[in-house]
C-alpha positions as CSV (number, residue, x, y, z in Angstrom):
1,X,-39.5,5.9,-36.8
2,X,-36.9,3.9,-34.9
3,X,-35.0,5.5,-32.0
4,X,-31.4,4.5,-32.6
5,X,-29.1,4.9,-29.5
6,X,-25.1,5.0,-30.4
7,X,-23.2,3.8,-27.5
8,X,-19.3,3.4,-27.6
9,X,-17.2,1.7,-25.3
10,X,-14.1,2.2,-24.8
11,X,-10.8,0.1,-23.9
12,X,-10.2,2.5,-21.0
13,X,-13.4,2.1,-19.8
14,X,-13.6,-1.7,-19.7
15,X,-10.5,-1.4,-17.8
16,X,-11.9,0.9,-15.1
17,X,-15.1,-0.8,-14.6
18,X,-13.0,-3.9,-14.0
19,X,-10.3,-2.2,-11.8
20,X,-13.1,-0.5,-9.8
21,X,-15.6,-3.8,-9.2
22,X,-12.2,-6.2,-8.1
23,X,-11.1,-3.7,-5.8
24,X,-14.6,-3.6,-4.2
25,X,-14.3,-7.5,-4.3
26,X,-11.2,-7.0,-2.6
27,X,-12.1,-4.8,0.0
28,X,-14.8,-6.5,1.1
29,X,-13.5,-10.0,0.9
30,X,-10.7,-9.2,2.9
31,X,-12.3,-9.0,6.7
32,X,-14.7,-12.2,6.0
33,X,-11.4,-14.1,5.0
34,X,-9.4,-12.5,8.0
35,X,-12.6,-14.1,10.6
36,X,-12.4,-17.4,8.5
37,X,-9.1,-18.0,8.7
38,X,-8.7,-17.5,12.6
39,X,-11.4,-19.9,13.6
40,X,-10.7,-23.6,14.5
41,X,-11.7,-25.7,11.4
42,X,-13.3,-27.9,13.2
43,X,-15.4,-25.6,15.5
44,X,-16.5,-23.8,12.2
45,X,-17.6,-27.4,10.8
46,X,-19.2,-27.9,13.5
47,X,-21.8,-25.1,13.5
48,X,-21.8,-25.2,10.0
């Protein structure tokens, strides 16, 4: 015997799965950026 396993997927799911891992990208993208962007370019390049 073979155990068969039926998944489905649905559209709506897809869609929140996506939703829910860019707004984690988001979120914690945001305060890195916010730091990188306030330093001197060329102090950052410097210890870089």
């Amino acid at each position: 015997n073979s155990f068969l396993i039926r998944t489905s997927v649905t559209a709506w799911s897809v869609i929140l799965a996506f939703s829910i891992s860019a707004l984690i990208g988001i979120i914690f993208g945001v305060t890195p950026a916010n730091k990188a962007a306030k330093l001197d370019p060329v102090e950052a390049l410097r210890h870089s």
